[in-house]
SETORKE-674591 format. One record per residue (C-alpha): y, x, z; residue in three letters. Coordinates in Angstrom, 3 decimals, decimal comma. Layout:
% residues N
node v:Y u:X w:Z residu:ALA
...
END
This chain:
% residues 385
node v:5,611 u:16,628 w:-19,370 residu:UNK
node v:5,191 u:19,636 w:-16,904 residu:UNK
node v:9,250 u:20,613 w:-17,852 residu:UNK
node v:10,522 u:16,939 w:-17,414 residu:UNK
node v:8,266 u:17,164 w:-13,999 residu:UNK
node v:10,112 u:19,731 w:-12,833 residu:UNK
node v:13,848 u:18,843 w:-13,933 residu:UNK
node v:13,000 u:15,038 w:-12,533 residu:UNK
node v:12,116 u:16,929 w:-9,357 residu:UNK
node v:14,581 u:18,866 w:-8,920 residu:UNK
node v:17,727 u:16,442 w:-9,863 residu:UNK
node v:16,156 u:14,359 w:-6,968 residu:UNK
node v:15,608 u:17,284 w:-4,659 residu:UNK
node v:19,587 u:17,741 w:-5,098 residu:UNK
node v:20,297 u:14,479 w:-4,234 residu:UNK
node v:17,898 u:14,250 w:-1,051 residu:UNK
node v:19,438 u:17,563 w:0,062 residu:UNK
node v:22,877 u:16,137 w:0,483 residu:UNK
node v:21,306 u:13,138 w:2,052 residu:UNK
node v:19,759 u:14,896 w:4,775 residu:UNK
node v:22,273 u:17,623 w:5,473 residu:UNK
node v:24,551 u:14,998 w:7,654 residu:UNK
node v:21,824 u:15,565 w:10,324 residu:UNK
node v:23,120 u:18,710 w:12,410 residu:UNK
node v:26,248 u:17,775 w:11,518 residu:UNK
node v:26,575 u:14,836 w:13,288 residu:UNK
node v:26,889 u:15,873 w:16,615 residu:UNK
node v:29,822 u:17,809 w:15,731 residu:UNK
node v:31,379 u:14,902 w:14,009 residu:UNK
node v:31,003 u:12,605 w:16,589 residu:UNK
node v:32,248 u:15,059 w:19,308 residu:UNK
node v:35,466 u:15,864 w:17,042 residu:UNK
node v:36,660 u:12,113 w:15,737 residu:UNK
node v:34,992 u:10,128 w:18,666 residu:UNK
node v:33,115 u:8,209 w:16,716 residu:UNK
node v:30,054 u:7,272 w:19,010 residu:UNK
node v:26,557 u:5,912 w:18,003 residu:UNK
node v:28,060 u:3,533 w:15,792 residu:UNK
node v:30,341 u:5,484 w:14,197 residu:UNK
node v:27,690 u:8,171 w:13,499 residu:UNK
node v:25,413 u:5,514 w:12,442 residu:UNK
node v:27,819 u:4,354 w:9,841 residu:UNK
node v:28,707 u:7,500 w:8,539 residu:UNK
node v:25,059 u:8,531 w:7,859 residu:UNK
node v:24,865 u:5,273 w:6,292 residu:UNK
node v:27,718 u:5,139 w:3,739 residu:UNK
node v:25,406 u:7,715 w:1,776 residu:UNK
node v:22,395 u:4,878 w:1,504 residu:UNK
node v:25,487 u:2,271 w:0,873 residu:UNK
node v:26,813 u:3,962 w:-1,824 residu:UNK
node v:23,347 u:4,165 w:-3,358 residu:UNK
node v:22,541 u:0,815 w:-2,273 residu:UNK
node v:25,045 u:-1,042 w:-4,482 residu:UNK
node v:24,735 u:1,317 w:-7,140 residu:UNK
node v:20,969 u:0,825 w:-7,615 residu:UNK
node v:20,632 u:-1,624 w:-9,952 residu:UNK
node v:23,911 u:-0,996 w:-11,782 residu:UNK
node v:22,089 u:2,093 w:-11,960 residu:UNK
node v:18,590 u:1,165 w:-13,548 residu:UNK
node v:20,654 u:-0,968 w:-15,703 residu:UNK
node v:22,349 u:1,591 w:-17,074 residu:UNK
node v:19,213 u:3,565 w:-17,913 residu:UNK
node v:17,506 u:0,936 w:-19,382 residu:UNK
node v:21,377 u:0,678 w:-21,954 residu:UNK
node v:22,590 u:4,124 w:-22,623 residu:UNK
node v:18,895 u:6,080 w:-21,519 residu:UNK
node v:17,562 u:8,042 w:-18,488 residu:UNK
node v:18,999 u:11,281 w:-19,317 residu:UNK
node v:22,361 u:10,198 w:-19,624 residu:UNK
node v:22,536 u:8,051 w:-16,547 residu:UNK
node v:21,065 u:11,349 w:-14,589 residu:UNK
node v:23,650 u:13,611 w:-15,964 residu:UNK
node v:26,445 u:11,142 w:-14,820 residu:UNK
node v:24,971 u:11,093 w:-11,608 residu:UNK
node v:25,004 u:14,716 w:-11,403 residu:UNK
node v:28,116 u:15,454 w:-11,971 residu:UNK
node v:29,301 u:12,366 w:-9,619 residu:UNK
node v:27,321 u:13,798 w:-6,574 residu:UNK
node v:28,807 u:16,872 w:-7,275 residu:UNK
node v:32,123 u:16,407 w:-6,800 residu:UNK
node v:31,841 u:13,659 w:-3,977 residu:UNK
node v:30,384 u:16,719 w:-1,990 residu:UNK
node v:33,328 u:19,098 w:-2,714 residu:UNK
node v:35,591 u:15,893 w:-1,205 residu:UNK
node v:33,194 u:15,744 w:1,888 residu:UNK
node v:33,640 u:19,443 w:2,390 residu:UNK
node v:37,378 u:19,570 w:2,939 residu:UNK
node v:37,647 u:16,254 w:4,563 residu:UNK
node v:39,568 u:16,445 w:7,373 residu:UNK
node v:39,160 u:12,704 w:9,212 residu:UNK
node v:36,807 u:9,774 w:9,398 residu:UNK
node v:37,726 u:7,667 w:6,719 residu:UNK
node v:37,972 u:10,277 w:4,104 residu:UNK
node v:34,566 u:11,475 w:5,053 residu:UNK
node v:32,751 u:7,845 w:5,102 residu:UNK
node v:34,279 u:7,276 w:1,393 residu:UNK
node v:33,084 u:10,690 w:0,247 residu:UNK
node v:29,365 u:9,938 w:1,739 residu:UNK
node v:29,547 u:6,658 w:-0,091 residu:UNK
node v:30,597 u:7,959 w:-3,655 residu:UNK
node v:27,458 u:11,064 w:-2,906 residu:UNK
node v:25,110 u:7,886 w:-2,418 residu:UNK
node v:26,484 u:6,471 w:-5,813 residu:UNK
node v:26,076 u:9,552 w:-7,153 residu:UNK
node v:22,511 u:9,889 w:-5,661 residu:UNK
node v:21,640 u:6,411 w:-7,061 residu:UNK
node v:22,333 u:7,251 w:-11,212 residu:UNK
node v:20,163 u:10,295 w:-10,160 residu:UNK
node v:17,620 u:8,646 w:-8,680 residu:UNK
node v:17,249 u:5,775 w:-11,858 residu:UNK
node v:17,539 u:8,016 w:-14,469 residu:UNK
node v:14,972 u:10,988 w:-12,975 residu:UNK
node v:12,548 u:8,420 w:-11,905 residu:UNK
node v:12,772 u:6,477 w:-14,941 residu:UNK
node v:12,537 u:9,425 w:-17,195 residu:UNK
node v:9,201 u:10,551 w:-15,195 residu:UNK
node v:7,631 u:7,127 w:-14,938 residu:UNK
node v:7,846 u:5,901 w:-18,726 residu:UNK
node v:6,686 u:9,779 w:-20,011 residu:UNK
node v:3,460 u:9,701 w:-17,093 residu:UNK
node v:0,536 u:7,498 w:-17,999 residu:UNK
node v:-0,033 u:4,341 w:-15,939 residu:UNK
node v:-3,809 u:6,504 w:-14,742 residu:UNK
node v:-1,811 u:9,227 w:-13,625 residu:UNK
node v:1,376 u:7,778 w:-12,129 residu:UNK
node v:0,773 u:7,646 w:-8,338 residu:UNK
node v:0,512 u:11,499 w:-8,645 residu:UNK
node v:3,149 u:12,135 w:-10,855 residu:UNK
node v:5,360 u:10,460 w:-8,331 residu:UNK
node v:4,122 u:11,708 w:-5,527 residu:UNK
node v:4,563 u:15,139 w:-6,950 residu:UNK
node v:7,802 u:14,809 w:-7,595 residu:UNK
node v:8,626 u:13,548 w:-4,424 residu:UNK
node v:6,457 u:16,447 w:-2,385 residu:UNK
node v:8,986 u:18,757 w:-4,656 residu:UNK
node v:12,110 u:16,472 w:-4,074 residu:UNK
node v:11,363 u:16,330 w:-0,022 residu:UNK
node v:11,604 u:19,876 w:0,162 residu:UNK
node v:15,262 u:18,842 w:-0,150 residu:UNK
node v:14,840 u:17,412 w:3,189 residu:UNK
node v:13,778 u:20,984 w:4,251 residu:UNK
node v:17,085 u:22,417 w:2,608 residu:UNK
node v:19,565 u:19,678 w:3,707 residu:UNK
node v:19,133 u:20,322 w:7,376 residu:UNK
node v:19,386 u:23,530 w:7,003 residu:UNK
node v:22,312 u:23,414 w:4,248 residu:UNK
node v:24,048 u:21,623 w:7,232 residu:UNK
node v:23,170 u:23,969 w:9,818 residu:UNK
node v:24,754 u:26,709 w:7,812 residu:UNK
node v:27,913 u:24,615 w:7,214 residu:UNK
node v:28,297 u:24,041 w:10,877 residu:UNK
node v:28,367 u:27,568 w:11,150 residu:UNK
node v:30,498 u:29,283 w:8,352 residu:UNK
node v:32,498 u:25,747 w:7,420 residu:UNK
node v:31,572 u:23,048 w:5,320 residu:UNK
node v:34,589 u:24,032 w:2,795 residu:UNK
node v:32,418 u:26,903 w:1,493 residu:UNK
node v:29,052 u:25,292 w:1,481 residu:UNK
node v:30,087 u:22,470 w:-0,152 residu:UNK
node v:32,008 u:23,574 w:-2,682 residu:UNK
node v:29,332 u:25,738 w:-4,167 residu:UNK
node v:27,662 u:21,908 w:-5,103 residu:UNK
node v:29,396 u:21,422 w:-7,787 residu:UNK
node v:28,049 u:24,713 w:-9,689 residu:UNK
node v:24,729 u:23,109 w:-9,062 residu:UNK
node v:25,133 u:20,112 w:-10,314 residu:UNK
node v:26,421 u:21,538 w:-13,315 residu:UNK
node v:23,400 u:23,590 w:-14,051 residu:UNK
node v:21,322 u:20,666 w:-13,854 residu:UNK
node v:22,992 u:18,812 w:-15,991 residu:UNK
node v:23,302 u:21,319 w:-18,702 residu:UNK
node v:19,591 u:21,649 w:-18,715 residu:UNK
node v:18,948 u:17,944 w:-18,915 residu:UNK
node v:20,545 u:18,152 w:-22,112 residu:UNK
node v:17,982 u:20,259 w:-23,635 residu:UNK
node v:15,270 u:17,955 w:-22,737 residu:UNK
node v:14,945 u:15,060 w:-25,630 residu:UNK
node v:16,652 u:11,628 w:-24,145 residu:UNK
node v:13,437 u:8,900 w:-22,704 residu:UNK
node v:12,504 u:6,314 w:-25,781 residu:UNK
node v:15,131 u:3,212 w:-25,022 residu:UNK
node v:13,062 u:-0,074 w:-24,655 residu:UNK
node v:14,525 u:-3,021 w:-26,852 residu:UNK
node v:17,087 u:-4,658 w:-24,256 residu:UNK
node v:16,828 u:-7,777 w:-22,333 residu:UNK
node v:18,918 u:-10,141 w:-21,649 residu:UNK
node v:20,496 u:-10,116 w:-17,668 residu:UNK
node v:19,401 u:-13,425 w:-17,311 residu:UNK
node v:15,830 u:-12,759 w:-18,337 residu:UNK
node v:15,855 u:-9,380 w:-16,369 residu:UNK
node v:18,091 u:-11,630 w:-13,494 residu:UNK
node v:14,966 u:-14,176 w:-13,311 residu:UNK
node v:11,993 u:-11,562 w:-13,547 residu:UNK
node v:14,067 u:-9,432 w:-10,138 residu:UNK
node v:13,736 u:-12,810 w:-7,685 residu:UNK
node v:10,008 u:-13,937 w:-8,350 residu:UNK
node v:7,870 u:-13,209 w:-5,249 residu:UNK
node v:5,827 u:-10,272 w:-6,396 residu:UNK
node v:8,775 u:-8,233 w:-7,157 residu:UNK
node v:10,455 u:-8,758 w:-3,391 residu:UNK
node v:6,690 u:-8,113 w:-1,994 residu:UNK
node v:6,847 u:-4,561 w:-3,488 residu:UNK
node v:9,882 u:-3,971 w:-3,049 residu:UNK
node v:9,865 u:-4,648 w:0,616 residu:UNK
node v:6,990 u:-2,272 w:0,971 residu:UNK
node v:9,765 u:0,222 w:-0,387 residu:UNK
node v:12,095 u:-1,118 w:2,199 residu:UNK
node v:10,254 u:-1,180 w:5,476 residu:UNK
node v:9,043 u:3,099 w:5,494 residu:UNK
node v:12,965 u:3,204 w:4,848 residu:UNK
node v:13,612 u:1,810 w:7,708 residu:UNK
node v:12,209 u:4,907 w:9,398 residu:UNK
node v:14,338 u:7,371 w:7,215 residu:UNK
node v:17,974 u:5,913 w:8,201 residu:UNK
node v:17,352 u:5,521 w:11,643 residu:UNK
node v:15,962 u:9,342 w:12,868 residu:UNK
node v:18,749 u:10,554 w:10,559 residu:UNK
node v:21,018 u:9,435 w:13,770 residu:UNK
node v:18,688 u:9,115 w:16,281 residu:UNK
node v:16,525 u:12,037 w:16,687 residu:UNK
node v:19,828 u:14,408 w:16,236 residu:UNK
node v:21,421 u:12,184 w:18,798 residu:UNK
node v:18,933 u:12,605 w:21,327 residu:UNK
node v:18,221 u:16,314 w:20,823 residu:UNK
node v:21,594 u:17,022 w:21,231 residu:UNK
node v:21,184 u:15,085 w:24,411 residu:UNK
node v:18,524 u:16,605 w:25,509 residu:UNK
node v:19,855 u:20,398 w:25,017 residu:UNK
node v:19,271 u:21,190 w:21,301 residu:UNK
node v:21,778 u:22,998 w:19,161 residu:UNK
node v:22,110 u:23,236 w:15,755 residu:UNK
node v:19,470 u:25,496 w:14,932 residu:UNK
node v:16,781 u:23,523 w:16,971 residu:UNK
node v:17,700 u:20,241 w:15,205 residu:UNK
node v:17,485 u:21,678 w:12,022 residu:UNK
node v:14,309 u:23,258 w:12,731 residu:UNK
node v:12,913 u:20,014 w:13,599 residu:UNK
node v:13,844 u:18,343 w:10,229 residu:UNK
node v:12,537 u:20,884 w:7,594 residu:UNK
node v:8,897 u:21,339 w:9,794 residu:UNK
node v:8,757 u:17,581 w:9,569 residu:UNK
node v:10,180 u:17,672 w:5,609 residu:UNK
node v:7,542 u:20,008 w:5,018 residu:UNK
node v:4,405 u:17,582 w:6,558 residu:UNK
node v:5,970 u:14,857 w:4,559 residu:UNK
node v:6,324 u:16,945 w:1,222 residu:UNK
node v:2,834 u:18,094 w:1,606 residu:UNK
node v:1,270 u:14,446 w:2,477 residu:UNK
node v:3,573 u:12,720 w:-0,656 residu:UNK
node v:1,587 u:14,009 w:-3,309 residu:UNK
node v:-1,878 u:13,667 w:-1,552 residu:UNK
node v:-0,895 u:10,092 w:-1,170 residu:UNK
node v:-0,022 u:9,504 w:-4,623 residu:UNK
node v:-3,343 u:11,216 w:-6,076 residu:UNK
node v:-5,725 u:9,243 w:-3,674 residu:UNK
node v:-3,542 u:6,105 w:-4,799 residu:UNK
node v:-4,492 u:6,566 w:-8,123 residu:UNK
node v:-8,498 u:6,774 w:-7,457 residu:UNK
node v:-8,164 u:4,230 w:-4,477 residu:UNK
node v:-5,844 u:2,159 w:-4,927 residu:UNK
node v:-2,621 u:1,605 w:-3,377 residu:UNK
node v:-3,256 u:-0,076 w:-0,049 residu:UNK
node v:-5,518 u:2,378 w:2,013 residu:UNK
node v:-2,494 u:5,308 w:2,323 residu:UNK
node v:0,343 u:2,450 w:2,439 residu:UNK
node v:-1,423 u:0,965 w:5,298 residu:UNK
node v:-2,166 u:4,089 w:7,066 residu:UNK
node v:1,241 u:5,711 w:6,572 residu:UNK
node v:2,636 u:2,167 w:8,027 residu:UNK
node v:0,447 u:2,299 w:11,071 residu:UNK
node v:1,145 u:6,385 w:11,768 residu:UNK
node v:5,300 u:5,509 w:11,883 residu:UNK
node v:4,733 u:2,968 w:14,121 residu:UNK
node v:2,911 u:4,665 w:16,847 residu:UNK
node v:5,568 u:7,987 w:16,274 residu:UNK
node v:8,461 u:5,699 w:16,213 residu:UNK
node v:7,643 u:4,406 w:19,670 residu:UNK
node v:6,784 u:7,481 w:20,806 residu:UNK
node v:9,904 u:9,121 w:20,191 residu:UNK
node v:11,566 u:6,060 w:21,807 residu:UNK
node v:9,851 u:6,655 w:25,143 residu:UNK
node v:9,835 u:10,083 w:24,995 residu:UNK
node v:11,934 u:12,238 w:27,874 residu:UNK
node v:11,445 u:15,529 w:27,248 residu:UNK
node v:12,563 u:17,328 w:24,248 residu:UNK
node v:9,143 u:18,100 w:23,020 residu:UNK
node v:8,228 u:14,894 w:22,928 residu:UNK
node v:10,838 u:14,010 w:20,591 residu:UNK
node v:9,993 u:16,604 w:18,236 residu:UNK
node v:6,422 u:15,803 w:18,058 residu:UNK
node v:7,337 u:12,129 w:17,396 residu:UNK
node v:9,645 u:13,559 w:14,506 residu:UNK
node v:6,886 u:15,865 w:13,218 residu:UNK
node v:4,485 u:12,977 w:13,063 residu:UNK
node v:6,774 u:10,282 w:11,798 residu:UNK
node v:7,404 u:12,185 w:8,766 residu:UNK
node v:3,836 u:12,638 w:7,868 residu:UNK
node v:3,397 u:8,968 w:7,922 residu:UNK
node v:6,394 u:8,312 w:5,546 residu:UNK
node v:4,764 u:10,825 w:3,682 residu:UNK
node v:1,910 u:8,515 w:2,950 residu:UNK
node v:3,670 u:5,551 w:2,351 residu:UNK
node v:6,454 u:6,222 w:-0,212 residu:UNK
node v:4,175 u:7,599 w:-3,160 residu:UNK
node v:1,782 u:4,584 w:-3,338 residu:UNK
node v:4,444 u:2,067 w:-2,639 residu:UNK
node v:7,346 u:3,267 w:-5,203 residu:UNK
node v:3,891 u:3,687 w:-7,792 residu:UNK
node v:2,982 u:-0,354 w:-6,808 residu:UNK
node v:6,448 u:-1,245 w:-7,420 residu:UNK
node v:6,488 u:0,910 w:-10,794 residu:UNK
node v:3,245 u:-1,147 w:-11,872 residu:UNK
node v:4,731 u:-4,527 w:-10,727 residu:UNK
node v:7,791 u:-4,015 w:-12,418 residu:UNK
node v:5,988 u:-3,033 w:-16,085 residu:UNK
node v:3,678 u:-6,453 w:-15,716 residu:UNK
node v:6,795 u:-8,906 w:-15,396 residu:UNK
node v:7,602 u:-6,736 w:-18,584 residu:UNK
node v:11,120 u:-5,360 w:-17,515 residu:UNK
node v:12,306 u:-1,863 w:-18,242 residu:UNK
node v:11,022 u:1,010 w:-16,083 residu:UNK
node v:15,090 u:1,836 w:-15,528 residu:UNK
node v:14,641 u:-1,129 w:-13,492 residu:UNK
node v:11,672 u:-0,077 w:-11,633 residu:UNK
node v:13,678 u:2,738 w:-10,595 residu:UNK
node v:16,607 u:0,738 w:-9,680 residu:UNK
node v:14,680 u:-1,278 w:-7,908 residu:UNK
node v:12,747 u:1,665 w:-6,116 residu:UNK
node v:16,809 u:3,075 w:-5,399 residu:UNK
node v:17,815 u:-0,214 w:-3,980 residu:UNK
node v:14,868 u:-1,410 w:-1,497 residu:UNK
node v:15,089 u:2,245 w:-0,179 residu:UNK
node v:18,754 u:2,362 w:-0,044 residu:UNK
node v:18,612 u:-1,042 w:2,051 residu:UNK
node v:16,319 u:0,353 w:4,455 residu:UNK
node v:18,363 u:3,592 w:4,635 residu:UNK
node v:21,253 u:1,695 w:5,443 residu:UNK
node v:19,634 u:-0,947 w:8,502 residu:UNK
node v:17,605 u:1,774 w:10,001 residu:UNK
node v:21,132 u:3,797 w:10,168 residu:UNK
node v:22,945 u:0,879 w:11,225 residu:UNK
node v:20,401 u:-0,729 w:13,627 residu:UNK
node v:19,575 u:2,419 w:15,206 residu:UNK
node v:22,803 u:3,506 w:15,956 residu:UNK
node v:24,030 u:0,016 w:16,850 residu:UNK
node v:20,972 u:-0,701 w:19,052 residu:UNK
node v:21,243 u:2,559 w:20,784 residu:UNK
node v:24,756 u:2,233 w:22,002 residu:UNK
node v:23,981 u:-1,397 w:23,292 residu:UNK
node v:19,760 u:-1,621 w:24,292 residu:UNK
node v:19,261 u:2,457 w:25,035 residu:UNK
node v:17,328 u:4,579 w:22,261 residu:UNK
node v:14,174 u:3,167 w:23,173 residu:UNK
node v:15,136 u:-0,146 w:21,280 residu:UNK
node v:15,559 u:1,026 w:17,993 residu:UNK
node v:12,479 u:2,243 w:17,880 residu:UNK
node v:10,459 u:-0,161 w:19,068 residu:UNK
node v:12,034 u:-2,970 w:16,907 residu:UNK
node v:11,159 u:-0,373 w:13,895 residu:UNK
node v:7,728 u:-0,178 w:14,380 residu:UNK
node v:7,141 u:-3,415 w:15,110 residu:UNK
node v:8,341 u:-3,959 w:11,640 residu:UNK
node v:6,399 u:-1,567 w:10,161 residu:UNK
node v:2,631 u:-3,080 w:11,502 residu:UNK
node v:4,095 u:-6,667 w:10,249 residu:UNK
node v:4,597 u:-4,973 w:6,711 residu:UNK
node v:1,220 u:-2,981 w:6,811 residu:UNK
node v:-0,363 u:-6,334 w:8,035 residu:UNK
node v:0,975 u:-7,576 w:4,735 residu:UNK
node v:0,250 u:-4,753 w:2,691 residu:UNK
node v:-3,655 u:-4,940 w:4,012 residu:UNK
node v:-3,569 u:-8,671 w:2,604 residu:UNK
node v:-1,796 u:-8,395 w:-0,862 residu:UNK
node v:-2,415 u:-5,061 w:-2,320 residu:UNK
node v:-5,742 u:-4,120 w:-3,815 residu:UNK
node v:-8,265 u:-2,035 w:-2,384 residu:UNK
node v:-9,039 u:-0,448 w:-5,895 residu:UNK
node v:-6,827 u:1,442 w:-8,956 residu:UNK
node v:-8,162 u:-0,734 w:-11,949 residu:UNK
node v:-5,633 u:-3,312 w:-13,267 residu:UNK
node v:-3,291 u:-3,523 w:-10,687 residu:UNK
node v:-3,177 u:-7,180 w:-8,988 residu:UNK
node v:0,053 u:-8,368 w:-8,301 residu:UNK
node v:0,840 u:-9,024 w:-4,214 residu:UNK
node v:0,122 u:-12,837 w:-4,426 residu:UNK
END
């Protein structure tokens, strides 16, 4: 279990890294193609895209042909979609190549997660989870800094040496045995058992703390940038504020486990909310730091308990963990992509306070809901009604 820990970990620490290294890039970007908000927004969120319509193809794919399999393709996909990125030379090219990394990101993503879920027991899975994301975010803490170096010496170099990476990973997933394969289902049955009400409940408690993730990916840089920060300040800001929420993850998921889901949901809900407005009002660049730093210690809290809820919802409607992790890609994915596309979008037409607010006004409605559907204790998990 500990080795499949840490190879789960790390195959998803490789694909949050080249999420999160668009962030000092942007500026650069938009200044070069004249792209704007919008454009920015969209090419931060052809990554999320890419993994967004991928997700379920993706969990069904682990639940056919295994977890290790469907991580190793992923591998190698992300891979080489990041050698593309690295030469592109124009908007387009750079958009597609995002959007094949997120595709990429999304086999990861099912077949990691899946792969860690079915081996950790049901008593232990909010930590298990929440350890391998406190591992995976320290991705976050690379990416920014992975694109701070690539502003600087040329993305060409840095991300060509992804490939090598992805590679290595790959080869030692194959000395790990392949995840037991569940007897299959048929799509309808697995079709029917996606739409029913307690599965969209968890999932949108997935969705919503997403929300928070697409949208600071353009806005925060954005506004830095704005507000005099360079490359080195903006990246700075990411990894301290990768490193609260990689710290906070797996504290989450072990209280979840003793607990019970709701307590850290709600709280991690209520902490983006406040942080979100604040950096939306803030005027000085410190301000907008501090809203970052605190933001990502409320996602932090959230994403453990919630991705562990939908894990537990998913096994009682008796579908194949692949899917849970599908499912886990996709409501992420989706919030990935609005919080890019609304915040950017907003911005340019309502001013950078707007994006913000409308966020956290989301996230109280959704940790109103959480308060009223999830239990308040561990012990046979009680589906959101």
């Amino acid at each position: 279990m500990r080795r499949l820990l840490v190879l789960a970990s790390a195959m998803i620490f490789f694909d949050v890294t080249f999420y999160a290294a668009i962030a000092p890039l942007l500026p650069e970007y938009t200044e070069t193609f004249g792209i704007g908000e919008a454009g920015a927004g969209v090419l931060a969120a052809a990554y999320g895209a890419g993994t967004l319509v991928f997700a379920l193809p993706g969990g069904l794919l682990a639940a056919r042909v295994g977890p290790r399999r469907t991580a190793i393709v992923g591998l190698l996909i992300l891979g080489g979609a990041s050698v593309v990125f690295g030469f592109a030379n124009n908007i387009v090219l750079l958009d597609c190549s995002r959007f094949v990394q997120g595709v990429g990101g999304a086999l990861v993503w099912a077949g990691a997660l899946a792969w860690l879920i079915g081996a950790a027991p049901p008593e232990r899975r909010g930590a298990v989870i929440g350890s391998a994301l406190g591992i995976a975010i320290v991705g976050a803490l690379v990416g920014p800094a992975l694109g701070g170096l690539a502003a600087a010496v040329g993305t060409e170099i840095v991300f060509s040496g992804v490939m090598v990476f992805a590679a290595l990973l790959a080869a030692l997933a194959t000395r790990l045995p392949e995840a037991e394969i569940a007897e299959r289902q048929a799509l309808r049955e697995m079709a029917s058992a996606l739409f029913r009400r307690p599965l969209l409940v968890a999932a949108t408690f997935v969705t919503v703390p997403s929300l928070v993730y697409g949208a600071i990916e353009v806005l925060v840089p954005l506004r830095m940038d704005e507000l005099g920060a360079g490359h080195l300040l903006i990246s700075a800001g990411f990894i301290a504020g990768a490193a609260l929420e990689a710290t906070a993850a797996p504290l989450a998921g072990r209280y979840s486990d003793r607990a019970g889901r709701r307590n850290p949901y709600v709280a991690g809900a209520v902490v983006c909310a406040a942080a979100m407005v604040g950096i939306g009002v803030a005027a000085q660049l410190g301000g907008v730091i501090a809203g970052l730093l605190i933001v990502s210690a409320g996602a932090g809290l959230c994403i453990a308990p919630a991705i562990a809820a939908l894990s537990e919802i998913t096994e009682s409607a008796r579908l194949h963990l692949g899917l849970a992790a599908g499912l886990s890609n996709m409501a992420w994915a989706t919030g990935q992509v609005v919080g890019a596309l609304l915040g950017g979008a907003l911005a340019s037409l309502a001013g950078f306070a707007a994006p913000n607010v409308a966020i956290a006004v989301m996230l109280l409605a959704t940790g109103a809901v959480a308060l009223r559907v999830l239990p308040a204790v561990p012990a046979h998990y009680a589906a959101p009604r």
